[in-house]
N, C-alpha and C positions, 0 to 999 in steps of 0.2 A: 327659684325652681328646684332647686339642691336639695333646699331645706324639706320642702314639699315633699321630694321622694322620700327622702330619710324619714319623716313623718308616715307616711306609707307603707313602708315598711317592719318598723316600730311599734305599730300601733293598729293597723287594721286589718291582721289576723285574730287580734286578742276582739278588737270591736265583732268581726265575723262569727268565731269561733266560741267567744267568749274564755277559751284559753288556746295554749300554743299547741297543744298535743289533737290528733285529726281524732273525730269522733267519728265510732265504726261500729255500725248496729252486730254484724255478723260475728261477732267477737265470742262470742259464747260456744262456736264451732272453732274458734282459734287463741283461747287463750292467753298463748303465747305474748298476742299483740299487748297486752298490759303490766304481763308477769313474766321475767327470763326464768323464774324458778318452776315456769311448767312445762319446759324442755322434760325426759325424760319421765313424764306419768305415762303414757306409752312408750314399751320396751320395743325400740328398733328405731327408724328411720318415719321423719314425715317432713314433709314438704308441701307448700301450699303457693297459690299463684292469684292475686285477689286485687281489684279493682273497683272505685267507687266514683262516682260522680253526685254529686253534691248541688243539688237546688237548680233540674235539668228546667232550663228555659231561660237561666241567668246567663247574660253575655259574660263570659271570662272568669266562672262559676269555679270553685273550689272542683280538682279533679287529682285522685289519688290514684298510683299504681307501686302496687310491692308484693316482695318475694318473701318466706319465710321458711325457715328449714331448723330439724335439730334431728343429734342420732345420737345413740345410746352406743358405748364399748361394748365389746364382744365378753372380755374380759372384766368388766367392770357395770355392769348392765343398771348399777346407782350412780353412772355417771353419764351425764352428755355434753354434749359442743353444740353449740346452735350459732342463727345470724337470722339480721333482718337486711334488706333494701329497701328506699321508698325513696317516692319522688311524690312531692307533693306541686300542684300549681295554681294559683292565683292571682287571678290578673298579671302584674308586670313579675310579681315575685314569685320563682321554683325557690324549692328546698330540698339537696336529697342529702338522708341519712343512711348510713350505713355501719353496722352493730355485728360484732361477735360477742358471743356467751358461754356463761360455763354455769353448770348447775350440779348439784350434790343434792341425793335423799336417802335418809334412812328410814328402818321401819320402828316404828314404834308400839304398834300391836300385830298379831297376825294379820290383822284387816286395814290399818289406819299408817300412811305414810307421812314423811313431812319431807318437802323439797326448799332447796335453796339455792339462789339464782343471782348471778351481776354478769351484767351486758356493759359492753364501753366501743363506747367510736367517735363519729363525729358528725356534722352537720353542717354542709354547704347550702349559704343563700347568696343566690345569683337575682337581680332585677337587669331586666331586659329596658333598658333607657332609650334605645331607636324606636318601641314599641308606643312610649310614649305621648300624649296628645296637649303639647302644652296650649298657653293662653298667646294667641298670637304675638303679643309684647313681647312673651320669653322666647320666640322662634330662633333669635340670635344669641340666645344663651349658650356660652363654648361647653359649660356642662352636659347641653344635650348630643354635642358633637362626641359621648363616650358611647360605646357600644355597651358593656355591662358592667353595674356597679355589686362587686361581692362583698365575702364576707365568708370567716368559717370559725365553728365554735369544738371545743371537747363535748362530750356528752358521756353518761353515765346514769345506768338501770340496775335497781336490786329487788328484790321481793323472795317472800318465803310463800309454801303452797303449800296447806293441811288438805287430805282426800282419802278417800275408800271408794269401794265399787257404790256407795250409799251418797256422798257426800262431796261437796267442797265449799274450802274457805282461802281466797286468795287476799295477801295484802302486798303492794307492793308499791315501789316511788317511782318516776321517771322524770329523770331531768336533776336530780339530789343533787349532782356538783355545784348548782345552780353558775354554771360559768359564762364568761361575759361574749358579746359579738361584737367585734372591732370591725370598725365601718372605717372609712379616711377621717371624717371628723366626727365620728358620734360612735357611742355605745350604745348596745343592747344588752338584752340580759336574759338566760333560760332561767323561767323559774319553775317548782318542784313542783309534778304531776301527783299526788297520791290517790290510792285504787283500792277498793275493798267490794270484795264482790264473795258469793255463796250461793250454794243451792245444794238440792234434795233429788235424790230419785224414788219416786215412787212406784211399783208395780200395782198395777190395777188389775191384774189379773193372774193372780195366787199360783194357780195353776197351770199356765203352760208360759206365763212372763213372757208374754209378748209385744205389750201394750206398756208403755214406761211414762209417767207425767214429772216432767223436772221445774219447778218453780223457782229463780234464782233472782237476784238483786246487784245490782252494783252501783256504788258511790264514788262520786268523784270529788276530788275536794283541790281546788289553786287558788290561791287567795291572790289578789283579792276579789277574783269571783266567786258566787254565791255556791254552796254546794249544790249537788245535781244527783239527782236520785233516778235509777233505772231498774222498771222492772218485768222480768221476762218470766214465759211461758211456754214450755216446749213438750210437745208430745212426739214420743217414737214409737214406730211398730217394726218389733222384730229387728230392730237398731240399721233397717232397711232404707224406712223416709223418716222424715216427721217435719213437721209444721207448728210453726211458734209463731208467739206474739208477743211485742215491746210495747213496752212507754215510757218516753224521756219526759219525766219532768217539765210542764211549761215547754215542750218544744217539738214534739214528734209521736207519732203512733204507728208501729213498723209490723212488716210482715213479712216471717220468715219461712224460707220451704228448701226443703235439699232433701237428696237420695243417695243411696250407693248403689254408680253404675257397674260397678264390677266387684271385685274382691278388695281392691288395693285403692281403686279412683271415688272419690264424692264430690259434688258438686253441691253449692247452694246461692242463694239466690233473696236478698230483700231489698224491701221497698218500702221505705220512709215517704209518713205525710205529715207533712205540718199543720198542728195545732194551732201555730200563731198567725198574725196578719200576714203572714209569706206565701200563705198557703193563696194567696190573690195572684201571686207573681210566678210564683214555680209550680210544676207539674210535680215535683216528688223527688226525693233522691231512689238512687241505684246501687246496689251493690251487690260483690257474684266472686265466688272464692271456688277454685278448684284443688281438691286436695289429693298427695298421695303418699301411701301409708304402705309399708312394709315391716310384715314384727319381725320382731327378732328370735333368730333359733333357738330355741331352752337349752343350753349348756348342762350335760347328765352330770349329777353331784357323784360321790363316789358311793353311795346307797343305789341310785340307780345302773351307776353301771353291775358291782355283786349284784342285785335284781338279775339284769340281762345277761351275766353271765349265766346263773342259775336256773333262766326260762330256757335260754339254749342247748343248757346241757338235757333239762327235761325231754324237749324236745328231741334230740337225739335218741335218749332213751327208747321213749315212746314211738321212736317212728322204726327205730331196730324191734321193738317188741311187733310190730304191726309187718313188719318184714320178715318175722321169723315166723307169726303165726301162718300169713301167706304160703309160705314157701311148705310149710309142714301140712296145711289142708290140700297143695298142690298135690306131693307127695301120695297123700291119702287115696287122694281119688285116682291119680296114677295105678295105684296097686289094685283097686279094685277093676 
């Protein structure tokens, strides 16, 4: 029965999954989750709160929930700090990760930046063994007499991010240390996520840009499963709603929608349907991220303060010349 779990654990995430890393349609409203080097393309603070469940109708169905957050210095506004949580779970086996980050970007034209990113933490998997339904024979197996069988590994994330208000080109690895999981008598092993993903902003209307269509791409590559091709379609109006459309390669067709309900909060919201034979068993995956965003205050260069010295004193002037003409038409009409 031992062996059984350890087998479970080792192997039918990747059978599930077809790799170790959770696949997340809404990603393209969070970047973050693939690339630590996108911390910092918005100047200030963001924070996001996002949940997904995974193949709704399955008993014991793959179910994610994570936090993500990064903020840019005051002082240094090409720097930020970020972090992730998650808590992944399936069947007998949780997993949670948790990540802090640091990312650097310079510009390299007036319009085109480049960032650079490494994230490092770790990775607890815990199997719940009381949970367990063994084969009557095994009932008196003293290994099922354990409450939880774990396990915990290092992890490590890096990636670079090319972008403008036109563009992006992210590449990044997760999992690169590829470091081991010591179990009591067996190994596992992370192995290396790679990510390559892009897209385009288009304005469809010249004239008051309010209507935006962004087509983007992303590729996944872990050997030794097959690469996996993803491609999306997102229209925004007035960078208020907008509503997109995926497709995973061989395995999903998704629909995305989100708003901004205020200044600082967004909400979105998709729903994966499978393409393949699943789609007999499961009603669809879920997934719903809430974001919230604060810029950062533009720190005045020392141009712009001379600027506001110089408007001020105008204004001074101008508002004595307006005072004295006052006072001198008063006068006038006094005497008459």
């Amino acid at each position: 029965m031992k062996k059984i779990l350890y087998i479970y654990v080792l192997f039918i995430p990747i059978l599930f999954f077809g790799q170790q890393q959770t696949l997340f349609t809404n990603f393209i409203n969070n970047q973050y989750l693939y690339n630590p080097a996108y911390a910092g393309v918005f100047k200030g603070q963001e924070y996001s709160l996002n949940y997904r469940q995974q193949w709704a109708g399955f008993s014991d169905a793959p179910r994610t929930a994570f936090a993500t957050g990064y903020g840019t210095f005051k002082k240094r506004p090409n720097m930020a700090v970020s972090g992730i949580v998650m808590n992944d779970r399936l069947g007998l086996l949780q997993r949670t990760l948790l990540y802090a980050g640091y990312s650097y970007h310079v510009k390299l034209t007036k319009k085109v930046n480049l960032g650079f990113g490494l994230s490092v933490g770790g990775s607890q998997y815990n199997v719940k063994i009381y949970d367990a339904k063994p084969y009557p024979t095994d009932l008196d197996d003293p290994f099922l007499r354990s409450n939880i069988l774990n396990a915990n590994a290092f992890d490590a994330n890096a990636g670079a991010y090319l972008y403008s208000n036109k563009f992006f080109l992210s590449i990044s690895s997760l999992q690169f240390a590829s470091s081991k999981i010591n179990w009591n008598n067996s190994v596992g092993k992370l192995t290396p996520h790679s990510y390559i993903s892009s897209g385009y902003n288009i304005t469809l209307d010249k004239k008051k840009k309010e209507w935006v269509l962004q087509p983007s791409a992303l590729v996944r590559f872990n050997a030794p499963s097959p690469t996996q091709l993803e491609g999306n379609l997102k229209l925004t109006y007035k960078e208020l709603v907008w509503l997109a459309g995926a497709y995973r390669h061989k395995s999903t067709a998704s629909l995305i929608i989100g708003t901004c309900i205020s200044k600082q909060f967004t909400i979105a919201y998709s729903y994966d349907y499978a393409t393949t034979a699943l789609q007999k068993y499961s009603s669809g995956s879920h997934e719903i991220m809430l974001k919230y965003s604060k810029s950062a205050k533009k720190r005045k260069t020392v141009s712009d303060t001379v600027n506001d010295a110089d408007e001020n004193e105008f204004n001074t002037i101008d508002n004595s010349l307006k005072t004295n003409l006052k006072n001198k038409k008063k006068d006038n009409e006094e005497k008459k």
